[in-house]
N, C-alpha and C positions, 0 to 999 in steps of 0.2 A: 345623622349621617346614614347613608343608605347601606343598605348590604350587597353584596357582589352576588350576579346569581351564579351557578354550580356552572362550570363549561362543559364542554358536551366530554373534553377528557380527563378531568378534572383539574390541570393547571390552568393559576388565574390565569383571566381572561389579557390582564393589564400588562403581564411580565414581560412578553416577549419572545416566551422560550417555547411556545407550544408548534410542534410539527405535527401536521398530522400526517394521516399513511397516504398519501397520494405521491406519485412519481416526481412529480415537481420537487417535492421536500424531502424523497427517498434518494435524489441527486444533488441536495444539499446538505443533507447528510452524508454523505460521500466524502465533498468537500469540505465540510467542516473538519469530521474524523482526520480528515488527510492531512489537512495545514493544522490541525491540532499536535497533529506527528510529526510533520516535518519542525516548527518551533520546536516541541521540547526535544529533536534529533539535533537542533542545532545548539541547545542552551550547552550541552559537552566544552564546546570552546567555553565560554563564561564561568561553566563550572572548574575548569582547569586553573582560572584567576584567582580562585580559593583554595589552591592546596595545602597554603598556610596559616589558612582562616580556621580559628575552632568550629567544627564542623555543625555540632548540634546547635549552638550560639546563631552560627551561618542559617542555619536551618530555620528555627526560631523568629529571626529576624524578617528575613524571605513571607515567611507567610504571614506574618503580623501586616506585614506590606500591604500584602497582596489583600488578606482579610480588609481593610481599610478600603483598600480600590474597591473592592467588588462591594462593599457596605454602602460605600459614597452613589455606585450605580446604580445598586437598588434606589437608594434615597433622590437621585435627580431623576430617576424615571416613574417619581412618585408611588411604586409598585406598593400593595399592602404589605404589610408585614405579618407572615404568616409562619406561628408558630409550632417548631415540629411536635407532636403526639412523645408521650414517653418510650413508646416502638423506637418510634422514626429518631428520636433524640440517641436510641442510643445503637440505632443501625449508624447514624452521622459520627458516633463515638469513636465508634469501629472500622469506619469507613476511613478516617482523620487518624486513626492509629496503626490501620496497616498502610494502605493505598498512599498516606504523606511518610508519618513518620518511621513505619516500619521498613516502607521501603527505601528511605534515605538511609537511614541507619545502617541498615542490612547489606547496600553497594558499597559503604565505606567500608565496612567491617571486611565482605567478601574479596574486595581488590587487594586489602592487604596478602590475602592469603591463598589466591589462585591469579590468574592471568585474567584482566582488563576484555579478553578478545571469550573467555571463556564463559566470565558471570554474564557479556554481551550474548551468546550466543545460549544462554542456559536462559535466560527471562525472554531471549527471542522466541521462546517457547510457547506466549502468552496466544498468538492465535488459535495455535490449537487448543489451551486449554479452555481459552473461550468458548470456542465452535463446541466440542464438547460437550461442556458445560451449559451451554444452549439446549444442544440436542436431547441432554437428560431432564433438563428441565421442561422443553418441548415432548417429553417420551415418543420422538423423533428423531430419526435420526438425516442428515441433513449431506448426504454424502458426496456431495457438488464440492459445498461449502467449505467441510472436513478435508475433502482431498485440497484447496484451495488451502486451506490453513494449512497443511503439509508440506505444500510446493512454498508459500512463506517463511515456514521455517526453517525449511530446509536452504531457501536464498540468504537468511538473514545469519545461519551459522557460515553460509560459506563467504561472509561479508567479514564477518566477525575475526575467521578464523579457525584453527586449533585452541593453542592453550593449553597450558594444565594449572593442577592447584593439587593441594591436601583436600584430605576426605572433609574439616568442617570447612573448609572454602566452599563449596561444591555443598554440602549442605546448609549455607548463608546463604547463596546464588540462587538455591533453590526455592532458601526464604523469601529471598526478593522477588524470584515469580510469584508464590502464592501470593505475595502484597501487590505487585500490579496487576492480576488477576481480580483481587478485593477490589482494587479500587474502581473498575469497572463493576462486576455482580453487585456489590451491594449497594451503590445508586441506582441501582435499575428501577428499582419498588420505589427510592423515592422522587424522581423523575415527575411523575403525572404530579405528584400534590404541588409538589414545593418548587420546581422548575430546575432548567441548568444553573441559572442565576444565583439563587439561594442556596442549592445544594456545593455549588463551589463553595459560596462564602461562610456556610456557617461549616465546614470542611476545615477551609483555612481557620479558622477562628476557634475550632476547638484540636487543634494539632498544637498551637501556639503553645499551651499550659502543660503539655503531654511535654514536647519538647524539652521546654524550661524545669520541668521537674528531672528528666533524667540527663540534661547537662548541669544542673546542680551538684546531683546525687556523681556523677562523674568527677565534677569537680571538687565535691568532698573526697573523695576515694585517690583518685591517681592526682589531682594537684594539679590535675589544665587547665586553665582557664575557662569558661563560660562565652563569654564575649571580650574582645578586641573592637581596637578603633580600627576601621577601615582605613589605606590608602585610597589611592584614587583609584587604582583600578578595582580591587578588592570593591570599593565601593558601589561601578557601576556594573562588576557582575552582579552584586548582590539586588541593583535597583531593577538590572534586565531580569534576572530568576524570577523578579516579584512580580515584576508590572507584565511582563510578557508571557516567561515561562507559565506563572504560575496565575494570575487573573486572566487573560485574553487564551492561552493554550487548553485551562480546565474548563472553559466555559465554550469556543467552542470541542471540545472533547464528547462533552456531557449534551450540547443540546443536539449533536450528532447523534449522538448514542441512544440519544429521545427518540430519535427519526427512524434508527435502520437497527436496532437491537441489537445484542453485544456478539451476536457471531461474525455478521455482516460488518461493524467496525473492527471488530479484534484483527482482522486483514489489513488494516492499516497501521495497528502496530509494528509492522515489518517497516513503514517507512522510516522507523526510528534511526535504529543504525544506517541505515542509507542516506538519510538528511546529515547525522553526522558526519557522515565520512565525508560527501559532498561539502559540508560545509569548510571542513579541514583541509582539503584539497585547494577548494576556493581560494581560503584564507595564507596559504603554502605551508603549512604545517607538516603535509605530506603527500607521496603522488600516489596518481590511482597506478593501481597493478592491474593484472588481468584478474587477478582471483576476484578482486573488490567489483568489476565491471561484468565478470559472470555471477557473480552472485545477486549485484543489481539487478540482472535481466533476469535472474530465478524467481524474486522478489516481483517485479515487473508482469510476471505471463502466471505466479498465482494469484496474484489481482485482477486479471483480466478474467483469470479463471471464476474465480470468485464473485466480481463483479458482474460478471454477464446470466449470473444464476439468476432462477426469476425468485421472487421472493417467497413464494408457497415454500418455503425450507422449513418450515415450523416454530418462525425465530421471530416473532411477534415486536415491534418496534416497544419501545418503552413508554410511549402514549398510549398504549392501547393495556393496560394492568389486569390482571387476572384480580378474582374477587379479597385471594388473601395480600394481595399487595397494595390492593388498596384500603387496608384495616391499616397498613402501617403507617401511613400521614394522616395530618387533620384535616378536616372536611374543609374544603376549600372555599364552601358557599357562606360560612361565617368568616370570612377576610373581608375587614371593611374598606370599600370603593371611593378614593378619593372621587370630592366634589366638583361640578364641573366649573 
């Protein structure tokens, strides 16, 4: 069996998922990011079909699913199977226990205990901490960008809402930032080896275990249950969260995020709440107001903002790895090359 040679970014050559930095793929990256947001802004309704489902069970389930879908893709697109480095295994660890499970955990826990329009508008916070977060890691500062993540946030609270909560709501909501935060920064390093492809599925795949241990240990304690049988609806939120939400939304998310690096995507976090509401209006759940229609268009003009920045912002796309982000995956040129 031959061996795969090294690509020039170092994701295999066979996966699928390599963008490189040319404009072409920097406006498919755009679009990816974008409809990766508008799906999981829409999954809200479906998740609503669960509010009597045990939640971690619910959870549990969802990406077992979804780990399956994205294993089976691997496997009919013949891709190598390339195994993460002990780094990389347990950056994926971390990635699968905030970015999945900590941040489901963390919405459920924070709605109980502040207002729905609050923990929205507190994780709507994720562009800036991206751009940010960028910027220090760039030791650039990226000020286009920054003020573009500003004007998103600032749309995505006024979408949102007010609200209020108790001080640990408001510090759960805040938890659930830092875990949507995670779950962009620490796939960034592993992007170039292992692709979007892999990096979703073995994501899903080790949240599954993470999950199941603490609805256990839950269910020893307070006496809930674990898992329930689906109804029918209950059933096909749970099949849309996996197959859509969670297989087609992470994958393109991440091979976006490959293309245009985490400040330039984290602007598209703003379409989250905005695809929800749209989708809930749609569906007649509820009507738009002016507040929801100004805050779209807030949302709206810091994308533009954002989006028309050129890209020298210091925010290097995720194909392109600095020398310690590439110690963290395996060398890609030992992944063996199906035969032709």
């Amino acid at each position: 069996m031959a061996l795969a040679p090294r690509p020039s970014h170092g994701v295999p050559s066979d996966d699928g998922d390599r963008a490189p930095d040319l404009p072409g793929p920097t406006r498919s990256g755009d679009l990816r990011c974008a409809l990766g947001m508008v799906i999981v802004g829409s999954s809200f309704v479906a998740s609503a079909a669960l509010a009597d489902f045990p939640v971690l069970g619910g959870q549990a389930a969802r990406y077992a699913v979804a780990a399956l879908v994205l294993l089976a893709v691997l496997a009919a697109r013949r891709a190598p199977w390339v195994l993460p480095s002990p780094r990389a295994l347990l950056r994926l660890t971390a990635l699968a226990a905030t970015g999945l499970v900590g941040f489901s955990v963390l919405v459920v826990e924070s709605a109980g205990r502040a207002d729905p329009s609050l923990v929205g508008a507190v994780v709507g916070a994720s562009p800036v901490v991206l751009g940010a977060a960028a910027a220090l890691r760039a030791r650039r500062v990226a000020v286009r960008t920054l003020a573009a993540a500003v004007v998103v946030t600032a749309g995505v609270v006024v979408v949102e809402g007010g609200g209020s909560g108790d001080p640990v709501g408001v510090a759960l909501a805040l938890g659930a930032l830092a875990c949507e935060v995670c779950f962009s920064l620490l796939a960034v390093p592993l992007l170039p080896t292992l692709g979007a492809l892999r990096v979703s599925a073995y994501a899903c795949v080790l949240a599954v275990p993470q999950l199941a241990v603490l609805g256990l240990v839950r269910q020893h304690v307070t006496g809930q249950p674990f898992l329930a049988v689906p109804d029918a609806a209950e059933l096909a939120a749970l099949a849309y969260l996996a197959v859509v939400v969670t297989a087609v939304a992470f994958l393109l998310w991440y091979s976006g995020l490959a293309a245009i690096g985490p400040a330039r995507a984290g602007l598209f976090a703003g379409l989250l709440p905005v695809a929800a509401l749209a989708t809930s209006v749609a569906l007649g759940f509820e009507a738009l107001d002016s507040r929801s229609l100004v805050g779209t268009l807030v949302v709206g003009a810091g994308l533009v903002l954002g989006l028309a920045a050129p890209r020298r912002d210091g925010t290097a796309p995720a194909s392109e790895p600095h020398a310690d982000e590439r110690a963290l995956a395996p060398d890609a040129s030992l992944a063996p090359q199906r035969l032709p």
